[in-house]
N, C-alpha and C positions, 0 to 999 in steps of 0.2 A: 692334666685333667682327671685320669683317675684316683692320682693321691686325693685332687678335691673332693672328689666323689666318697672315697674310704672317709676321709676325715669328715662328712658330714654325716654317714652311718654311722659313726662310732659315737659322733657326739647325738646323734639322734637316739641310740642307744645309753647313750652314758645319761643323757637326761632324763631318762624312762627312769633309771635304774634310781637316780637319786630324789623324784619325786616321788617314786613309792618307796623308800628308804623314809624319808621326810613323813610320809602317810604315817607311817606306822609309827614311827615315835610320838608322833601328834596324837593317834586315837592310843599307844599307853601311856600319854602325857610322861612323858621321859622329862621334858623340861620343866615339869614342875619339881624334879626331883631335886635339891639344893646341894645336898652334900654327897657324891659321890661313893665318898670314900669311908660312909658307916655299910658295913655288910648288912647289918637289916633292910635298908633303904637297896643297896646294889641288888639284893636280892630277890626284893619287890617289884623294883624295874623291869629287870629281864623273866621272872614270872610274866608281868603286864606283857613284855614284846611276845614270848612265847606263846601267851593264850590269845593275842591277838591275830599270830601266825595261822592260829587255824580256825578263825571264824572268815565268813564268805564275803561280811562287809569291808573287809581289807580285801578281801583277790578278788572282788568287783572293781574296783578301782585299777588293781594291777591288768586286768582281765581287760578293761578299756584303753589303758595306758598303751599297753604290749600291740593293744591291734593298731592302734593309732601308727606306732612307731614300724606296725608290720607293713602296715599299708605306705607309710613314708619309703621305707624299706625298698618294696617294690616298685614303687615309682619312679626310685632311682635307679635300681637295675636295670628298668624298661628304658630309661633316658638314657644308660650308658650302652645297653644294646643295639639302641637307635642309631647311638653317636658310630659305632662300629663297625654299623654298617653300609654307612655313606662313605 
């Protein structure tokens, strides 16, 4: 029962992690980018991700994501505490 417990905080985590990954190449449209592999374009991109790194409309999202997942987090703890001590 604990490995369950682990393996659902991690992927409770691990999907936080890839939805706000997903955010952020969304809002510097990464995927509009077609050809990787010209440095003007590569360099554009990761400018886009950078500047997007530090406006507040990307870490609002991370900022509701993280609690969501903090609060799953806890939940589990409580439920495994519970279980431990019956």
């Amino acid at each position: 029962m604990p490995v369950l417990l682990h393996l659902v905080m991690i992927s409770v985590w691990g999907l936080t992690l890839v939805s706000s990954t997903r955010r952020l190449l969304r809002l510097a449209k990464v995927a509009q980018l077609r050809n990787w592999g010209e440095e003007i374009r590569l360099r554009g991109g990761w400018n886009r991700i950078w500047w997007w790194l530090g406006q507040d409309t990307f870490w609002a999202g991370v900022r509701s994501d993280a609690l969501k997942a903090l609060e799953i987090s806890l939940m589990i703890f409580l439920i495994a505490w519970g279980m431990g001590r019956l």
